[in-house]
MMTF fields as JSON, N, C-alpha, C and O atoms, coordinates in Angstrom:
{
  "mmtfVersion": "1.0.0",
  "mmtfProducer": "UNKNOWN",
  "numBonds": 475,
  "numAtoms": 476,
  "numGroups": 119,
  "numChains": 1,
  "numModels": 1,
  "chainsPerModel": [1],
  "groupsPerChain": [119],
  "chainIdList": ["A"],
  "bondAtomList": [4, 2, 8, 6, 12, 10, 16, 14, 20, 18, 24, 22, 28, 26, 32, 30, 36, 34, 40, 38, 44, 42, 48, 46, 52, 50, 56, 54, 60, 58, 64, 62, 68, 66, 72, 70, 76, 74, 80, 78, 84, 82, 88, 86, 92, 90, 96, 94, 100, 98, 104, 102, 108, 106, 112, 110, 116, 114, 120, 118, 124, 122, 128, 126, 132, 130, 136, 134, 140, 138, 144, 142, 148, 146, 152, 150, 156, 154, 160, 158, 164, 162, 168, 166, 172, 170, 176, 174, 180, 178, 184, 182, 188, 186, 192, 190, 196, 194, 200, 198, 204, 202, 208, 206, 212, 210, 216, 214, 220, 218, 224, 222, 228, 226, 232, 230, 236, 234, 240, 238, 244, 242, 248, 246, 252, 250, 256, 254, 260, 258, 264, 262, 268, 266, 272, 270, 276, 274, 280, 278, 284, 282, 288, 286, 292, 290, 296, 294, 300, 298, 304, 302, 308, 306, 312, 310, 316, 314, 320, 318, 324, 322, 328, 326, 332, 330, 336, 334, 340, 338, 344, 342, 348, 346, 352, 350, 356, 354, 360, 358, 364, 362, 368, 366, 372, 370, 376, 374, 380, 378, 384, 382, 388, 386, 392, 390, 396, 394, 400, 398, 404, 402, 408, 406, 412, 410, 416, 414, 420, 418, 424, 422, 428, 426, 432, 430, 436, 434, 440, 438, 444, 442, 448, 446, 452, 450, 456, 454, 460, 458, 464, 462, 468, 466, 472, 470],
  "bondOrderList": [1, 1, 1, 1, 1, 1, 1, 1, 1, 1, 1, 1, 1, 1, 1, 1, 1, 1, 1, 1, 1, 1, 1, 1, 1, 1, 1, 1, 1, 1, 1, 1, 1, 1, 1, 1, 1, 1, 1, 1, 1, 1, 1, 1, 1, 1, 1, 1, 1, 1, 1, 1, 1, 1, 1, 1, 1, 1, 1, 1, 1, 1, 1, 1, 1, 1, 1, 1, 1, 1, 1, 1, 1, 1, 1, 1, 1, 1, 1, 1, 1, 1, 1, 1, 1, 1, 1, 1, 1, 1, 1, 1, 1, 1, 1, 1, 1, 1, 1, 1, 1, 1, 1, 1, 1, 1, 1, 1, 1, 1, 1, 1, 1, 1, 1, 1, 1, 1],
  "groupList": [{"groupName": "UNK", "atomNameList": ["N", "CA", "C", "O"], "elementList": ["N", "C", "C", "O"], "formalChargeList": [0, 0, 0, 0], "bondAtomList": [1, 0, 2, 1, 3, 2], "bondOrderList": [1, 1, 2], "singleLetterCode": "X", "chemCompType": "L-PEPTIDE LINKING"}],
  "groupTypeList": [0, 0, 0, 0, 0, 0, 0, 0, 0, 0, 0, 0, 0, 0, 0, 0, 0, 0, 0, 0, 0, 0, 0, 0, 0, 0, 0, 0, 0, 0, 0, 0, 0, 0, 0, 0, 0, 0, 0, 0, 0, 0, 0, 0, 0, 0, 0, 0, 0, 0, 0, 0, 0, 0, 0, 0, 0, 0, 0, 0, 0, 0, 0, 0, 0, 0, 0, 0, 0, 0, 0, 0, 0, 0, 0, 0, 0, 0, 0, 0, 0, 0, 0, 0, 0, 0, 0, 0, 0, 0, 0, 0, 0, 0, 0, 0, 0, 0, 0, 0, 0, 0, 0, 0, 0, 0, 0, 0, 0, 0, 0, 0, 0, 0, 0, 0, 0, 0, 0],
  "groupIdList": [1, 2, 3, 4, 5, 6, 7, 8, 9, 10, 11, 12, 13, 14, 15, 16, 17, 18, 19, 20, 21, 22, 23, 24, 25, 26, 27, 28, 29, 30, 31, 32, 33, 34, 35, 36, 37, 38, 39, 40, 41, 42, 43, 44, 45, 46, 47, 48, 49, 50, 51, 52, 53, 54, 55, 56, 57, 58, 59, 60, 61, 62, 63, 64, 65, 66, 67, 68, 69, 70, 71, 72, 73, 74, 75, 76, 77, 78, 79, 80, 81, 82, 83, 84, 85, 86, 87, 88, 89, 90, 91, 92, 93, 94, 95, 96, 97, 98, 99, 100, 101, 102, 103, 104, 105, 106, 107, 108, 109, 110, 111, 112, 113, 114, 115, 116, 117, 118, 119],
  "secStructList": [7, 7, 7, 2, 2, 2, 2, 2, 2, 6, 6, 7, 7, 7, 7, 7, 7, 6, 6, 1, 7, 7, 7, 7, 2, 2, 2, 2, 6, 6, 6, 4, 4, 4, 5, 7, 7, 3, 3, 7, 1, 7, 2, 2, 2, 2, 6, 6, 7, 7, 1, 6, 6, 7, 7, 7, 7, 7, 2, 2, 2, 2, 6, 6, 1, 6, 6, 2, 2, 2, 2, 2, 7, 7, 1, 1, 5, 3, 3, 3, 3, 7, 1, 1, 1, 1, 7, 6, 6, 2, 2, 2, 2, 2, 2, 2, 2, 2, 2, 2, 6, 7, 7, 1, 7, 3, 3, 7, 7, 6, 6, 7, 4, 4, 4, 1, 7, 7, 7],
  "xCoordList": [-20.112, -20.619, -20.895, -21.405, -20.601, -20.622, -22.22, -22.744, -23.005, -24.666, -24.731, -23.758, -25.986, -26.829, -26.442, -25.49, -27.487, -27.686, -25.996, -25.689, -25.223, -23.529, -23.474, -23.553, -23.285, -23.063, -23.43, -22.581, -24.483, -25.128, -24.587, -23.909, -24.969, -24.024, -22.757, -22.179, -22.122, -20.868, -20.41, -19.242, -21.505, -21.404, -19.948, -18.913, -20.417, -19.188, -19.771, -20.805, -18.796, -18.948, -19.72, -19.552, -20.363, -20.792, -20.889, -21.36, -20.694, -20.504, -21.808, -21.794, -22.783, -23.581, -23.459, -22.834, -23.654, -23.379, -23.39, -24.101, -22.666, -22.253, -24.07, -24.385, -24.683, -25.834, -26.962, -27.922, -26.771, -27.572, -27.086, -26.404, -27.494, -27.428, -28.106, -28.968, -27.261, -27.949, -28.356, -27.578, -29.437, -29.725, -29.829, -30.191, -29.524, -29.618, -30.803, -31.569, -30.805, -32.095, -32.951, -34.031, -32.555, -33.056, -33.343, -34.026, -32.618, -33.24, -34.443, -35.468, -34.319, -35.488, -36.782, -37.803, -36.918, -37.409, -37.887, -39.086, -37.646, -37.937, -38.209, -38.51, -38.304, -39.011, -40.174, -40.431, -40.515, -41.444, -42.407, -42.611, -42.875, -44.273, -43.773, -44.694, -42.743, -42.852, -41.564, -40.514, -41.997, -41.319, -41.906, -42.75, -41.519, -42.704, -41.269, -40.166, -41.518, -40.805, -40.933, -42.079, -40.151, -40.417, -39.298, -38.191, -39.919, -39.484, -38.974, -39.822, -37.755, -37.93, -37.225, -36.637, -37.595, -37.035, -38.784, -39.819, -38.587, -39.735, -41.071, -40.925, -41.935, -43.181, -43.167, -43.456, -42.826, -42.722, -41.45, -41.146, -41.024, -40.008, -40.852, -40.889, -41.409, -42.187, -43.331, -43.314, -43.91, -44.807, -44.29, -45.205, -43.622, -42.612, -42.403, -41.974, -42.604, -41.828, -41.629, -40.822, -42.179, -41.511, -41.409, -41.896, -40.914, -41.043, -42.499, -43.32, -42.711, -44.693, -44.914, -44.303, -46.23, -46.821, -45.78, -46.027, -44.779, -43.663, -44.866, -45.953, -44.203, -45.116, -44.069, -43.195, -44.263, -43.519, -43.603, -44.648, -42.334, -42.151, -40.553, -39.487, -40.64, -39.46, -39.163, -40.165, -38.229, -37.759, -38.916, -39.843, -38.92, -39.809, -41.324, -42.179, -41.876, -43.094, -43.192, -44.274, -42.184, -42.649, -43.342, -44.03, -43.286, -44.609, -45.6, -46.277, -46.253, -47.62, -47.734, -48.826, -46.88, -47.189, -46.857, -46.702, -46.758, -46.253, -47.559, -47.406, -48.813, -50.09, -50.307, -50.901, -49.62, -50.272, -49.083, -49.497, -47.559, -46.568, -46.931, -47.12, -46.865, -47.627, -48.846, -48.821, -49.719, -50.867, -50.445, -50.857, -49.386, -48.852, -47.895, -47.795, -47.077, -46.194, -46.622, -46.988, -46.476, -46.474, -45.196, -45.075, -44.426, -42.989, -42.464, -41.59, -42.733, -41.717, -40.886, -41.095, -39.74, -38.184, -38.886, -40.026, -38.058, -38.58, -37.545, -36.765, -37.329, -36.209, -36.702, -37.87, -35.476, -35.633, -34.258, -33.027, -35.061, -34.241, -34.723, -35.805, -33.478, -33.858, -32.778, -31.986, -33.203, -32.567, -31.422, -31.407, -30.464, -28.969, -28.276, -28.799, -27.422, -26.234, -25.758, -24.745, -26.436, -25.661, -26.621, -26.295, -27.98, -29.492, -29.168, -29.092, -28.998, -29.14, -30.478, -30.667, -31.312, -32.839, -33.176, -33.65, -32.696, -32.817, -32.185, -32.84, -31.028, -30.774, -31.31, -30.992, -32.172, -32.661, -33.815, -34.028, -34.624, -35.773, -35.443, -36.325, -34.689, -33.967, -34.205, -35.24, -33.095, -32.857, -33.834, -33.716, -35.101, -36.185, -37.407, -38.284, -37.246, -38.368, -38.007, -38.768, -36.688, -35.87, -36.059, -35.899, -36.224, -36.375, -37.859, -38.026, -39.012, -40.115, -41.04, -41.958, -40.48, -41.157, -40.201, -40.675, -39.009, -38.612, -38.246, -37.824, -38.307, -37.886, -36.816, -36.178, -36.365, -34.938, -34.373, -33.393, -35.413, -34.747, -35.104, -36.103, -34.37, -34.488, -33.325, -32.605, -33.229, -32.033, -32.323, -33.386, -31.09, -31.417, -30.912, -29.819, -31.704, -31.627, -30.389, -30.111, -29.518, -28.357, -28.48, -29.088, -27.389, -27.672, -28.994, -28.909, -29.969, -31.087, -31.905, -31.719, -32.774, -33.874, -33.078, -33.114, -32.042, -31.073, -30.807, -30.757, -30.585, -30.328, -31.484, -31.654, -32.137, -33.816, -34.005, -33.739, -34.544, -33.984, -35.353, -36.441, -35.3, -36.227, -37.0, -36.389, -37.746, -38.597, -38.8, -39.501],
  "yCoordList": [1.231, 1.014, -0.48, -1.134, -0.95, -2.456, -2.307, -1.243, -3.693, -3.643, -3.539, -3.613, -3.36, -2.946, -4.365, -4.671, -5.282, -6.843, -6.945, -6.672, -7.314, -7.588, -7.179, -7.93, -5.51, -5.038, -5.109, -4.994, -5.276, -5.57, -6.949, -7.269, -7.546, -9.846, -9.371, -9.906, -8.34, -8.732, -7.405, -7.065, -6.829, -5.753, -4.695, -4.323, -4.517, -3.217, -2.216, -2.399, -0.915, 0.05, 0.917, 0.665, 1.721, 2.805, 4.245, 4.357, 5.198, 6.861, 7.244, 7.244, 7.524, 8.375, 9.586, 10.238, 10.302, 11.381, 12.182, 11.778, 13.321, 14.071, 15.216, 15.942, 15.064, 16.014, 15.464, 16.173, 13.96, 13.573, 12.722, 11.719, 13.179, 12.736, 10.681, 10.219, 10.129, 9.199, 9.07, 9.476, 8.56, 7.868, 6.298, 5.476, 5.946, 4.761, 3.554, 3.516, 3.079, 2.184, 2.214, 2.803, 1.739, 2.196, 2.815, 2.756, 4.117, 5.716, 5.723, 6.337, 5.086, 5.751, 5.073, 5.679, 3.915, 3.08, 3.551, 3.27, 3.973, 4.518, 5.632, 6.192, 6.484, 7.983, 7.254, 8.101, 6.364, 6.244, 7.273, 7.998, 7.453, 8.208, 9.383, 10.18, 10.032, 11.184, 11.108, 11.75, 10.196, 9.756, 9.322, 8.43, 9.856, 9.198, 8.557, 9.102, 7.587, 6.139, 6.308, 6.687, 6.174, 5.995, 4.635, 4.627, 3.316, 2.067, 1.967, 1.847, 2.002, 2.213, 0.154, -0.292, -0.159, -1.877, -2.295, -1.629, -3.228, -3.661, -4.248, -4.763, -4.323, -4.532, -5.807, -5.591, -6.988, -8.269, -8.29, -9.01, -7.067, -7.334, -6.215, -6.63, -5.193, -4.152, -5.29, -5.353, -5.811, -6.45, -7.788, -8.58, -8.03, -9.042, -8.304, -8.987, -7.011, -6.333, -5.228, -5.1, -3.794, -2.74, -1.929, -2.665, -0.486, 0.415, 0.748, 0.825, 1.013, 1.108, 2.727, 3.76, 2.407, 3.32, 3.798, 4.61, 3.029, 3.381, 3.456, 2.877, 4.53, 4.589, 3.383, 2.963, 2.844, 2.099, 3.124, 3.308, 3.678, 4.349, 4.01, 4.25, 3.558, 3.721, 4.456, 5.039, 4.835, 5.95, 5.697, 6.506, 4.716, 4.307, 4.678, 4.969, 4.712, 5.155, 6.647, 7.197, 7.174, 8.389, 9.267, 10.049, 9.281, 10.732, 10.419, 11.39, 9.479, 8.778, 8.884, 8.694, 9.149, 8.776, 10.436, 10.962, 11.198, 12.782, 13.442, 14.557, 12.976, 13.612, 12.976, 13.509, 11.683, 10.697, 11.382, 12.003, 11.324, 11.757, 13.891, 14.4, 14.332, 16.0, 15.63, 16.535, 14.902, 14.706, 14.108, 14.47, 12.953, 12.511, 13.115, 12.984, 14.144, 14.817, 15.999, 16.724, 16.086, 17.12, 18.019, 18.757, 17.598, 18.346, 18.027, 18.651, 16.641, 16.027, 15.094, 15.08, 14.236, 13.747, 12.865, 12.401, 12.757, 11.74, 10.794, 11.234, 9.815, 8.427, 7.705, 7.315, 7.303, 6.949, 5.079, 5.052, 4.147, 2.762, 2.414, 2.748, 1.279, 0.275, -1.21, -1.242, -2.077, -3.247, -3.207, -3.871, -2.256, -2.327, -0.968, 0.065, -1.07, 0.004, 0.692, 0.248, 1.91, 2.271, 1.946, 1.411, 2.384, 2.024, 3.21, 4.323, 3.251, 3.9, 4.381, 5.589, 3.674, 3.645, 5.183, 6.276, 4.639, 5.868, 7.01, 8.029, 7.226, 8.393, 9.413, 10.528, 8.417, 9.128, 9.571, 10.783, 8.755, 9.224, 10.326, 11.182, 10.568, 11.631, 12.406, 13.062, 12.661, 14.21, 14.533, 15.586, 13.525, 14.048, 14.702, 15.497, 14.227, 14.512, 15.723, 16.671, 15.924, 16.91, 18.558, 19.716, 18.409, 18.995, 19.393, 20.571, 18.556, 18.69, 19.116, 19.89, 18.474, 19.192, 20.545, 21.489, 20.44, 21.769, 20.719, 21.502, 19.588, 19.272, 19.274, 19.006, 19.763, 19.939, 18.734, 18.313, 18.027, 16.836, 15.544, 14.87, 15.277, 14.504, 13.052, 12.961, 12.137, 10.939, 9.825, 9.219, 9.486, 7.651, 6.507, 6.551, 5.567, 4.879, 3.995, 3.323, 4.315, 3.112, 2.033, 1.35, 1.649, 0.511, -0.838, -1.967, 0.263, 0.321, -0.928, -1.276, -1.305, -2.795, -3.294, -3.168, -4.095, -4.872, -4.64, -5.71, -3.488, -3.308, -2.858, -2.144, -3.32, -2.517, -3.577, -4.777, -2.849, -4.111, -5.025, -4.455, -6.159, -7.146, -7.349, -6.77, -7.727, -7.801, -9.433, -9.721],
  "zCoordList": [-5.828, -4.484, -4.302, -5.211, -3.276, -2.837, -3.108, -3.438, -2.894, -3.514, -2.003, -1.253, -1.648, 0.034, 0.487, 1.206, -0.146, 0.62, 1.254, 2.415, 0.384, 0.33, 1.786, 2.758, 1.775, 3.011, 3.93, 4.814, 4.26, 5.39, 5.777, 6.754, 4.954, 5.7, 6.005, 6.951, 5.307, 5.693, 6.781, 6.975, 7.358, 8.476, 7.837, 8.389, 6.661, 6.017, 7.054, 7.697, 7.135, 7.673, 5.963, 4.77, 6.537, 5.462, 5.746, 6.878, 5.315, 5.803, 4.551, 3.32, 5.494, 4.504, 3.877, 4.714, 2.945, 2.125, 3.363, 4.283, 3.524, 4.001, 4.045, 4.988, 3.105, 2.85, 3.857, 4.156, 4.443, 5.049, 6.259, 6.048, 7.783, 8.986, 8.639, 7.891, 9.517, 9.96, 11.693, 12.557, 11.952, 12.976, 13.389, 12.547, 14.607, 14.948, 15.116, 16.078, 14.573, 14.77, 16.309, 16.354, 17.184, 18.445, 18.988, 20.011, 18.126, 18.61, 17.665, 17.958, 16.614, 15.869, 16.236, 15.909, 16.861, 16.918, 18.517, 18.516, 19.518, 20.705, 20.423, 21.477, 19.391, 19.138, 17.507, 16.652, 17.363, 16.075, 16.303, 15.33, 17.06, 17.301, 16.841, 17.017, 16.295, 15.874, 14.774, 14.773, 13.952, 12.991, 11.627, 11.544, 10.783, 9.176, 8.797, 8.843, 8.511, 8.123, 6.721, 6.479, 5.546, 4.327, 4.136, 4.673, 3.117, 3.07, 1.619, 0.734, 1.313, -0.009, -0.771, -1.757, 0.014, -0.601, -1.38, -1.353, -1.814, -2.746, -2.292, -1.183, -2.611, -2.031, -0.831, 0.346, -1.299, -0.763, 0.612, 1.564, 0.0, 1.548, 2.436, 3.594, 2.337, 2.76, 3.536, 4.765, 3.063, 3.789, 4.365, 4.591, 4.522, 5.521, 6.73, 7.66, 6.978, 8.149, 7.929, 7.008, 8.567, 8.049, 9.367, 10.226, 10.08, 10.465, 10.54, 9.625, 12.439, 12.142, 11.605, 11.878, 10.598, 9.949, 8.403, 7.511, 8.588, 6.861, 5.954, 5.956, 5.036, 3.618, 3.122, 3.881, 1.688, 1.187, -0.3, -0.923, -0.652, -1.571, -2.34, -1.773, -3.387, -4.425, -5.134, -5.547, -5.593, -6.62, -7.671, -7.69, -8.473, -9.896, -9.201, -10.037, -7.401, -7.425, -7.059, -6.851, -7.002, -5.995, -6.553, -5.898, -7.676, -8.206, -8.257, -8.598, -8.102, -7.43, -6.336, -5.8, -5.802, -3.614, -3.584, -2.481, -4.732, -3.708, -3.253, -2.754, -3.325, -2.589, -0.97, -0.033, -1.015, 0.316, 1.258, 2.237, 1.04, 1.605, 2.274, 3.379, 1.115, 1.708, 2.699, 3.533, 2.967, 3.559, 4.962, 6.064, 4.629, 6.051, 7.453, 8.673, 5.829, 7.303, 7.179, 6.254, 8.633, 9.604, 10.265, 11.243, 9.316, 10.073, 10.588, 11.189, 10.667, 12.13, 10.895, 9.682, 11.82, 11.158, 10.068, 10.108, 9.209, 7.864, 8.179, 9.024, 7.834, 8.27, 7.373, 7.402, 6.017, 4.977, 4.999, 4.999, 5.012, 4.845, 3.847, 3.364, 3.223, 2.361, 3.152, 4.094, 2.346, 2.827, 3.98, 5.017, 3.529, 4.384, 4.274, 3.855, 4.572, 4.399, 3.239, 2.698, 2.671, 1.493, 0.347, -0.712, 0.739, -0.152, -1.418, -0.898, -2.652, -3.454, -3.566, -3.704, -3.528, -3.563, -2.583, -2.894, -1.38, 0.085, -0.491, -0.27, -1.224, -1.101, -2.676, -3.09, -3.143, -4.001, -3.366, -3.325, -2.844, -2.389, -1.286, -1.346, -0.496, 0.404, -0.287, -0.166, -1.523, -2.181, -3.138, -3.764, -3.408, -4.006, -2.823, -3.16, -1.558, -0.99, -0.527, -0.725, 0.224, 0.934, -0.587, -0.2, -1.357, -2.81, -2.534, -2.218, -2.607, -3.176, -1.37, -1.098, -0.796, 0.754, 1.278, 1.909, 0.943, 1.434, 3.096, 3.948, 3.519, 5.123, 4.921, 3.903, 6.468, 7.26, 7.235, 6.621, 8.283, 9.044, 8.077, 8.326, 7.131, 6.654, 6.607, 5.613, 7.555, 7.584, 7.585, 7.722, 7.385, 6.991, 7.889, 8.454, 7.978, 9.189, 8.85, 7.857, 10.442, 9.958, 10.092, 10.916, 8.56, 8.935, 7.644, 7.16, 7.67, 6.976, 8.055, 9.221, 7.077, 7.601, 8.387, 9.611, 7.554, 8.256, 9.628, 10.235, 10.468, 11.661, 12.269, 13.258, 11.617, 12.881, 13.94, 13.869, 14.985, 15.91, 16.08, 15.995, 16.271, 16.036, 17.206, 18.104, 17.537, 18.684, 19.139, 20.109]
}
C-alpha cells in the first residue's frame, strides 16, 4: 500500500475495503452533531486540529480507551480518519470497534484529515 502522507500530496485515488462505506468530509462535517469522530493519527497531530469532540485513539491505545468509547456512543455513525487516504491505522481501529461494539454504521472519512475542510 502506497504510505497515507504520499497519498494524500499526491491526491491518489483510494477505494476503501469493500467492508467499510466512506463518507465525504463535508457531509460529515455538516452532520458532526451526530457523529463520534475517532482520530487515529498521533497525539501532536491530534492536537494541531481534529474533528469536534474526536476521541484520539490508535491501534497500540485502544484497549485503554474501550471504557471512554462504550460511554461516548450512543448509536449514532462512528467516522474513523487518520492523516490521508488509505490509513492502516483507521481500518484497524474500524474492524476492532465494529467487533467489540457490535455498530452498523461504522465509515471512514474520505480522504482522511487531509481533506477535512478547513475553515
Amino acid at each position: 500500500m502506497v504510505p497515507t502522507v504520499l497519498t494524500a500530496r499526491l491526491n491518489l485515488r483510494w477505494a476503501a475495503p469493500a467492508e467499510f462505506s466512506q463518507i465525504p468530509p463535508k457531509s460529515a462535517q455538516t452532520d458532526a452533531a451526530n457523529i463520534l469522530f475517532v482520530d487515529v493519527r498521533n497525539q501532536e497531530r491530534f492536537e494541531s486540529g481534529h474533528a469536534p469532540g474526536a476521541l484520539a485513539i490508535r491501534p497500540e491505545t485502544y484497549e485503554t480507551m474501550q471504557d471512554s468509547i462504550r460511554a461516548l456512543w450512543r448509536g449514532q455513525r462512528i467516522v474513523i480518519y487518520g492523516e490521508g487516504t488509505g490509513s492502516d491505522r483507521a481500518l484497524q481501529v474500524a474492524r476492532k470497534l465494529r467487533k467489540d461494539l457490535d455498530a452498523p454504521r461504522i465509515l471512514l472519512l474520505e480522504g482522511g484529515w487531509a481533506a477535512w475542510p478547513k475553515n
